[in-house]
C-alpha positions in Angstrom: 41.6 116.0 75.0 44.8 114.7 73.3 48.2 115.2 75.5 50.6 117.9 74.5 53.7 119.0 75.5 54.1 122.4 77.0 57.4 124.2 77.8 57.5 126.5 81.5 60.1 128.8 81.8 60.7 129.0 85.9 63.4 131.4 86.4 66.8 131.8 84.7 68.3 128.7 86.4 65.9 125.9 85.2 63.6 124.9 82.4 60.5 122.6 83.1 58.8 120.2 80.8 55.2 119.6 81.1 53.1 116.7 79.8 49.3 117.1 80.7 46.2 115.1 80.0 42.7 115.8 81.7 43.3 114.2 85.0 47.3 114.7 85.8 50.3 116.3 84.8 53.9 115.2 84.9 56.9 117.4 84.8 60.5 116.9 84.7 62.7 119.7 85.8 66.4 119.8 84.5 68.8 121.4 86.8 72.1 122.8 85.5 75.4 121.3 87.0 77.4 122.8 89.6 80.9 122.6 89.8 81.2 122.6 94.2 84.7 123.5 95.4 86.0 122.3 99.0 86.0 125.0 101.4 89.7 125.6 102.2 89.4 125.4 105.9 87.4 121.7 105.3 91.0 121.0 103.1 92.7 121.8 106.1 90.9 120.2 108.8 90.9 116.9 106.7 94.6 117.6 106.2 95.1 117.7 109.9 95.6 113.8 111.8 93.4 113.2 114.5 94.0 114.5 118.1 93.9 111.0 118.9 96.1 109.3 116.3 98.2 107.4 117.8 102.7 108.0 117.2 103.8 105.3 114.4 107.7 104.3 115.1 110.6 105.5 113.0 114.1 105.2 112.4 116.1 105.8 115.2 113.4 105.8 118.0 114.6 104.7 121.1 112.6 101.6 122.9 111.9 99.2 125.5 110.7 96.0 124.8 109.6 94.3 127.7 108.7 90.3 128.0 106.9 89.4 130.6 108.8 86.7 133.0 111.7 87.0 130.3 114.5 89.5 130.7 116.6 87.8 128.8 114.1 88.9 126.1 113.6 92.3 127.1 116.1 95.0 126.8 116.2 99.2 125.1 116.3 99.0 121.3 117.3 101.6 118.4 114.5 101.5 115.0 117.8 101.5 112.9 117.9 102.8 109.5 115.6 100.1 107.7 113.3 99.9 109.9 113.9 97.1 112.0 115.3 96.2 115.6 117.5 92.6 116.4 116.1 90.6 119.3 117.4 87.5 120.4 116.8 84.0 118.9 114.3 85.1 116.5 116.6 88.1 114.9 115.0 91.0 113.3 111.9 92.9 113.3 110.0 95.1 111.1 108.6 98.0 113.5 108.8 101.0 111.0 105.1 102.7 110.7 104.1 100.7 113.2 101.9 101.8 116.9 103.3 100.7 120.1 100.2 98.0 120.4 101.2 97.4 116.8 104.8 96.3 117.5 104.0 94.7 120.7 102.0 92.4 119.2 104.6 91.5 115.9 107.4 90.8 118.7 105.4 88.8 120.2 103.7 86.9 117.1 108.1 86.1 116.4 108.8 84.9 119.8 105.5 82.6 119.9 107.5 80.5 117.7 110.0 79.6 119.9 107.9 80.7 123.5 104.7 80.1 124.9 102.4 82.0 127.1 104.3 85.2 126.4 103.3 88.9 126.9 105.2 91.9 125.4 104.8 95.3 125.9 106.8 98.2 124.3 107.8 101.8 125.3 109.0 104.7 123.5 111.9 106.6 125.2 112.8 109.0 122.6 111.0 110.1 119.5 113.6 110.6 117.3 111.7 109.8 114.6 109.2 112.8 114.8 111.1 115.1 112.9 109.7 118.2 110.5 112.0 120.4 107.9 111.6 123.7 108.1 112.6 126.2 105.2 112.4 129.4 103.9 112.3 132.6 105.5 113.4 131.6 109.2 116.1 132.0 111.1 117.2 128.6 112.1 115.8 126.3 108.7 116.7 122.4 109.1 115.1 119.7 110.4 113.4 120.0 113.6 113.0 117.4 116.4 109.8 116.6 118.7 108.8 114.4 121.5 105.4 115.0 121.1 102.8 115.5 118.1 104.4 119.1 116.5 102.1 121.6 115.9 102.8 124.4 112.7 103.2 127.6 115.1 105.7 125.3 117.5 107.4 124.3 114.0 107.7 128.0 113.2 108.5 129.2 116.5 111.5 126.6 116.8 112.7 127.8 113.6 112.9 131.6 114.9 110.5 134.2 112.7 112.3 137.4 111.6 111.9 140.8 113.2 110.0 143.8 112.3 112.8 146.7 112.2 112.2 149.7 114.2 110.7 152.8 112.6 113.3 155.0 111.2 115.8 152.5 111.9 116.8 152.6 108.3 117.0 148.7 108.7 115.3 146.5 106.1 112.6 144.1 107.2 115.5 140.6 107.7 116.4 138.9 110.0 118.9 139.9 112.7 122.0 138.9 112.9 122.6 136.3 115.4 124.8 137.2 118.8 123.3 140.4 119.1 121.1 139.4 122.3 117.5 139.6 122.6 115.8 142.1 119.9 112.9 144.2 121.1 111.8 144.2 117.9 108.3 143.0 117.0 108.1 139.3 115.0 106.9 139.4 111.6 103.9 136.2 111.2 104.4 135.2 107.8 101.0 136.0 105.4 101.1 132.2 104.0 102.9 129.1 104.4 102.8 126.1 102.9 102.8 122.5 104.1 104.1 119.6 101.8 103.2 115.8 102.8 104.6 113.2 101.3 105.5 114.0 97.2 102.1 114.8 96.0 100.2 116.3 98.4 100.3 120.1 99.5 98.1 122.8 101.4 98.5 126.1 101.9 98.0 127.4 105.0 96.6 131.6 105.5 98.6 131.9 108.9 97.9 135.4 109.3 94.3 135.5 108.8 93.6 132.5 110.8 95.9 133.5 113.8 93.5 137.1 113.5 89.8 135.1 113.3 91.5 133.3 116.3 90.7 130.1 113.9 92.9 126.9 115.7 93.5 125.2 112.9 96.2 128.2 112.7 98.0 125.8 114.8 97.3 122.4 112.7 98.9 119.3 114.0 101.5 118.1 111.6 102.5 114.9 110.5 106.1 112.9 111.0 108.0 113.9 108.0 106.3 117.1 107.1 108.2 119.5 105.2 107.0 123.6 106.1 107.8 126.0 103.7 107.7 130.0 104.8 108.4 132.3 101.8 110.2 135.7 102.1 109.4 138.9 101.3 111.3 138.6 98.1 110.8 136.0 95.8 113.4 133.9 94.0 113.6 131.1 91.3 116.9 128.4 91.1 117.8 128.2 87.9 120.4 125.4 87.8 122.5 122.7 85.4 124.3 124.5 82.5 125.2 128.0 83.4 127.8 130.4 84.6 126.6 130.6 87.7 123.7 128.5 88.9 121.9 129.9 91.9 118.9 131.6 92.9 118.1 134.9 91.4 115.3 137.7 92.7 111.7 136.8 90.8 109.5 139.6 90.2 106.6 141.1 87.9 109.0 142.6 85.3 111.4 139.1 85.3 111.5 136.8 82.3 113.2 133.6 80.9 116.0 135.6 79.0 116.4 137.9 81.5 116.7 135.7 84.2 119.0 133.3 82.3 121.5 136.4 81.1 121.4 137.0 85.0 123.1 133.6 85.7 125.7 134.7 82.9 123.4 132.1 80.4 124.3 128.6 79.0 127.7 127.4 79.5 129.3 125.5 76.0 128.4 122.2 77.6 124.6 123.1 77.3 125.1 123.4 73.3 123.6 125.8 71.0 120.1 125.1 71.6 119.4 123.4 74.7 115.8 122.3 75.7 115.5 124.3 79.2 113.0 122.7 81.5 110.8 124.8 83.8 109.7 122.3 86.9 106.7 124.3 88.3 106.3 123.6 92.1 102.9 122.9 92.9 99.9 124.7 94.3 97.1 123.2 96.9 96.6 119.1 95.8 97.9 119.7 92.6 101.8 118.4 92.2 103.7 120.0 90.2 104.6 120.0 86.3 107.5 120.2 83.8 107.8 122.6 80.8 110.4 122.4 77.9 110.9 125.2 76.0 113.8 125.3 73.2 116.5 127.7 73.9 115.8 129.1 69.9 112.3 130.4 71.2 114.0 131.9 73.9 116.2 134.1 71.5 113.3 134.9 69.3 112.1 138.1 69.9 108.0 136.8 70.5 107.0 136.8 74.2 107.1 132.7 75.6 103.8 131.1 76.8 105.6 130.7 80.4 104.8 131.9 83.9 107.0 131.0 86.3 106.2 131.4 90.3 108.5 131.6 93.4 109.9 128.1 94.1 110.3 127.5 90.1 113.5 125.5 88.6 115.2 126.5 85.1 116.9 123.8 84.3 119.4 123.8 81.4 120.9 120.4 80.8 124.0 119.1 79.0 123.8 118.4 75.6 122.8 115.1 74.5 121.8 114.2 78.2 118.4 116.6 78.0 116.1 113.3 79.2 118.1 111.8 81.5 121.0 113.9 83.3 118.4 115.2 85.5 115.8 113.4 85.9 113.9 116.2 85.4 110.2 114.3 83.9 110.6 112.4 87.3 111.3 115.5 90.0 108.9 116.1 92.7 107.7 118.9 93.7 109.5 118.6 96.7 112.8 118.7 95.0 112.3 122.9 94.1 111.1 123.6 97.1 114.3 122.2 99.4 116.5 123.6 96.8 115.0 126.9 97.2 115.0 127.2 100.5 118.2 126.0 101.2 119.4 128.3 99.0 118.2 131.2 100.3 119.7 130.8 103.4 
């Protein structure tokens, strides 16, 4: 018997090909691809440094390098501003990003050029480095020192969440006013919050809902230089450069381009009589953020815009003539809306 190809049909996920002579039969079954999506807690937990990890030294740490048999070598040091401590005979020292083994053993690889049979240990006294910014919605935003490894809720707590306001207070849900003692008042955990690392990498973390599945990881360790966003309640975009009054102005479902520049009195005369306006989109989980130009004509014409702008969003009107380069606006991080914002807000 001559072969011949026979098609299966197993299911509605796969199809099988078949190719049988007398004694055996080979099949190939094609599955179709799947696109897989990292769990968002797995995004998290790889987003989190070890327990272990240990502290890297920054500008303006306070330590103590200590020689063995030399105190004319050892002394306290400041990481200055580049980096870099000054020890004598053999000058400075590069010591920024680098673990206390680390820096031990660079001092000492400089000083075996000019001793022999040396040891050198070195101590942090104060971890000035280790420093978080906090924005948005809390009551004390700014940047936030620690001696140890910081933790998100510690970040948050430091920063002071607002208050829930009493039923029938006729209060709105903000913060209170400072000096008025102790409130009674229940604190208001923030639904989301969002943690920004570097100029390209963000996550967003679901605070509420993992502080009520009792989930650690709604206490993340964070990293040295680690910038924590908490939105409001109410939702805002800057809208800056050319205009009456640049500033931050209340975002919701109704809001548009036109509306929201008419609400900043519009384009000032240095902006010209059609400025490109460029919309920098902050970004969303591991995704950095984008620009958008869109010609001041289109935003007189009376066709909706292909535009949707989020909380944290810039408007940008530049000067005219200066529409590339005045801003920098094709370079801008994402990082740049969101300290703008929230230093805004406050």
């Amino acid at each position: 018997m001559g072969m011949r190809p026979t098609y299966l049909h197993v299911g509605p996920l796969f199809m099988a090909l078949a190719i049988c002579s007398s004694s055996v039969c080979y099949s190939q079954v094609a599955a179709p691809a799947i696109e897989l999506k990292q769990n968002p807690l797995a995004a998290l937990k790889a987003f989190e440094p070890a327990a272990d990890q240990e502290y890297e030294l920054g500008s303006g740490d306070e330590i103590t390098v200590e020689v063995v048999g030399r105190p004319e070598l050892s002394g306290k040091n400041i990481v200055g501003p580049d980096g870099r401590i000054t020890l004598p005979v053999v000058g400075s020292v590069l010591l920024k990003d680098k673990t206390r083994t680390q820096a031990a053993a660079d001092i000492q690889k400089a000083l075996s050029e000019y001793y022999s049979g040396i040891t050198v240990s070195v101590g942090v006294d104060k971890y000035t480095a280790n420093e978080i910014t906090l924005l948005g919605a809390v009551e004390r935003p700014g940047v936030l020192s620690f001696n140890g490894t910081p933790t998100l809720l510690e970040v948050i707590s430091k920063g002071g969440l607002p208050t829930q306001p009493t039923k029938g207070s006729g209060e709105t849900n903000s913060p209170p006013t400072s000096g008025g003692g102790l409130s009674s008042r229940p604190l208001v955990v923030p639904e989301e919050c969002m943690i920004y690392r570097g100029d390209k990498t963000m996550v967003t973390v679901q605070l509420r809902t993992l502080l009520k599945e009792g989930n650690p990881l709604a206490d993340m360790r964070l990293r040295r230089g680690d910038i924590v966003y908490v939105p409001g309640q109410e939702k805002y975009v800057s809208v800056l450069g050319q205009v009456l009054h640049p500033g931050t102005v209340k975002l919701d479902n109704q809001s548009t381009l036109p509306q929201l520049l008419a609400d900043v009195g519009g384009p000032t005369d240095k902006a010209g009589r059609y400025p490109n306006i460029q919309i920098v989109h902050r970004g969303t989980d591991n995704v950095p953020g984008k620009v958008q130009v869109i010609s001041y004509k289109d935003v007189l014409l009376p066709k909706p815009l292909d535009l949707t702008l989020l909380p944290g969003d810039i408007i940008y009107v530049p000067e005219s003539g200066l529409s590339r380069a005045s801003f920098a606006i094709q370079t801008i991080s994402p990082l740049v809306n969101l300290i703008t914002v929230g230093a805004l807000l406050k």
